[in-house]
Phi, psi and omega in degrees: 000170173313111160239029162286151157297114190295141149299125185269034184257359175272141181218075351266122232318166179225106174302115181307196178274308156343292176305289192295357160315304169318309182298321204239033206310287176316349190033062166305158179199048120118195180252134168281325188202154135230178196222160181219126192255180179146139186271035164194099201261328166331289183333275196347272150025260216310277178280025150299311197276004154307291220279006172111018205241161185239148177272131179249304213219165166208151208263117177309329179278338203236335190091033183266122181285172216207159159205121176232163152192118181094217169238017158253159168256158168219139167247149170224135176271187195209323206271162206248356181247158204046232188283333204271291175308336186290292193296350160310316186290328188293299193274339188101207155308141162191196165237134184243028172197176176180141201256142149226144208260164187197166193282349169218119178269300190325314145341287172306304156318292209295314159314295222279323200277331159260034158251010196112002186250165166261124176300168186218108163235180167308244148303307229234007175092357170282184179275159177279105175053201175243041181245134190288322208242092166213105190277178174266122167242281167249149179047027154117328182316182184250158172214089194281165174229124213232155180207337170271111153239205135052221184295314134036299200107119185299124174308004186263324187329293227273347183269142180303109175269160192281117159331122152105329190312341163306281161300353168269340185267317184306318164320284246246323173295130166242030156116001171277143196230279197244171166275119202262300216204122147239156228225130199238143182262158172217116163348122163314139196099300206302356191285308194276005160291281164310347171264348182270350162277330181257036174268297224270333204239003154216359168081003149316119237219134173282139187260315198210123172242137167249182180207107180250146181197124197242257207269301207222005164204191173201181174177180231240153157210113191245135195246087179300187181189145183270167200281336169275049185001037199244353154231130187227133179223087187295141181241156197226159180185122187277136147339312178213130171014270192288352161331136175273031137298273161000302186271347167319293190298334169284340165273006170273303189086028180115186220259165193191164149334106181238332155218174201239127189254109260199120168274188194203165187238321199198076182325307199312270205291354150243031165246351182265336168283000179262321176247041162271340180270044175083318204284144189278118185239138184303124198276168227227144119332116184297307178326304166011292197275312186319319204267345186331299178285357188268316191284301204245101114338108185077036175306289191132338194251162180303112183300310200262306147342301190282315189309290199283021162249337202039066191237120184242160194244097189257165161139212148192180194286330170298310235243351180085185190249126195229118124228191216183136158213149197221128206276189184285141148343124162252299187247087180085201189279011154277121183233185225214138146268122178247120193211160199213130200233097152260052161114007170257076138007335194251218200224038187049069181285324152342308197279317175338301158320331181262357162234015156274311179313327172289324144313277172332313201269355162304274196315320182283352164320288200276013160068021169290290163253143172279126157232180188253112187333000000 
């Protein structure tokens, strides 16, 4: 980190090219993709383009579908051959991948493999397809490092573009812009195994650590960030047996992705345009709602609105306004966050508790975990 003394004639201080090397070594610039497998990847499509996303571009080599909305990507794979199809068989729907994008990838590669990461090959000791720069990452996933984006030039350029898709997106969005958080379950021992790899290999910094507990079970979640604060990787690691951490990796088939959090400009109008399409959101404890005003005092937001959405709410008058809500299992025990950050950085530590509790009272539902009457 900055261990300089600020000039105080700078107002605010301005870091040299030196420093953010230092800071930033690998030179992260936020997530370019995540990508997704799964043995009925149409299904896959479909509810993407519930959730606002357009189909763009398709990789001529591979069948890999493009999805946009916004500045986020989603890949969906199609071909019944290589890494993607392997992870399907293990996981089910899943993700088997995720981009962060940086100012060299080659750099960068080259950075993350003498800083501790693992090259990601084939069988046989090879390159992955015909893309150079990839490591291994959680759970058995890809972890790409990218360097055509933006102004750049797109990593898309070179893919069959879909006619019309500009305007099927424009149509078609329902107000979500970037990729905020993806969010990793992790084996019990393991968290501080994965926060000390994106520690050691890209300088990601713990942001937020909780210790949640609920009727009958709990768990550790430590949220690291990256030096553009712009990736963010909350790690979940259960307590106990039965947790739905716990019950992720076994329906996993191991630690993995378990949600991807997508901002919004107007939580309201694209969480209500989402479930004019169908999509499912997670319920909320009606007590919730009640106390909303008693914890934040003086929000500002519509109370009945977030009730009839089940849309929750964090923050405080220092740290601004987080809301946030979470769809239903979408791909496996993988689901999606919808969140709106008014001027709040964390990750709705208020709320956390209240969707463990949400979780938690699902599994005593479904006879996943047992308490006593």
């Amino acid at each position: 980190m900055n261990d300089m003394t600020p000039n105080p004639s700078q107002a605010p201080h301005q870091p040299t090219a030196e420093q953010i090397d230092r800071e930033n070594p690998l030179g992260v610039d936020g997530f370019e993709f995540v990508e997704f497998t799964g043995p009925e990847p149409q299904a896959m499509i479909a509810r993407l383009e519930m959730m606002g996303f357009t189909q763009t571009h398709v990789n001529p080599k591979t069948d890999v579908v493009r999805l946009k909305q916004g500045d986020i990507s989603f890949l969906v794979h199609r071909s019944p051959k290589g890494q993607a199809a392997d992870f399907a068989r293990d996981h089910g729907p899943s993700a088997n991948g995720m981009a962060f994008r940086t100012n060299d990838a080659k750099a960068a590669y080259e950075g993350a493999l003498q800083r501790g990461a693992v090259a990601a090959t084939d069988a046989d000791g090879g390159a992955l397809g015909d893309y150079p720069y990839i490591l291994q990452g959680i759970g058995g996933s890809l972890l790409y490092v990218i360097d055509q984006y933006g102004d750049a030039g797109s990593l898309y350029d070179a893919w069959d573009e879909i006619e019309g898709w500009e305007e099927a997106e424009r149509k078609n969005n329902v107000g979500l812009e970037v990729l905020d958080h993806l969010t990793h379950n992790v084996r019990r021992g393991q968290m501080r195994t994965w926060s000390g790899f994106y520690n050691s290999v890209f300088n990601f910094e713990e942001q937020k650590y909780f210790d949640i507990k609920g009727k009958a079970t709990g768990l550790f979640s430590q949220a690291m960030i990256a030096p553009d604060r712009a990736i963010r990787i909350p790690l979940n690691e259960s307590q106990d047996e039965n947790s739905q951490i716990e019950e992720f990796i076994r329906r996993y088939n191991g630690e993995g992705i378990q949600h991807i959090a997508l901002t919004t400009e107007n939580i309201f109008e694209t969480v209500e345009a989402m479930r004019a399409r169908g999509v499912d959101f997670q319920d909320t404890i009606e007590t919730y709602f009640e106390l909303i005003d008693k914890r934040l005092p003086n929000h500002g937001e519509d109370v009945e609105r977030m009730r009839k959405n089940r849309i929750l709410i964090d923050g405080s008058d220092e740290e601004g306004l987080l809301l946030q809500i979470f769809t239903q299992d979408t791909f496996g025990p993988i689901f999606f966050e919808i969140i709106q950050r008014k001027g709040n950085e964390g990750f709705g530590n208020g709320n956390f508790q209240a969707l463990f509790d949400s979780i938690e009272l699902d599994q005593i539902r479904r006879g996943v975990i047992k308490v006593d009457a």
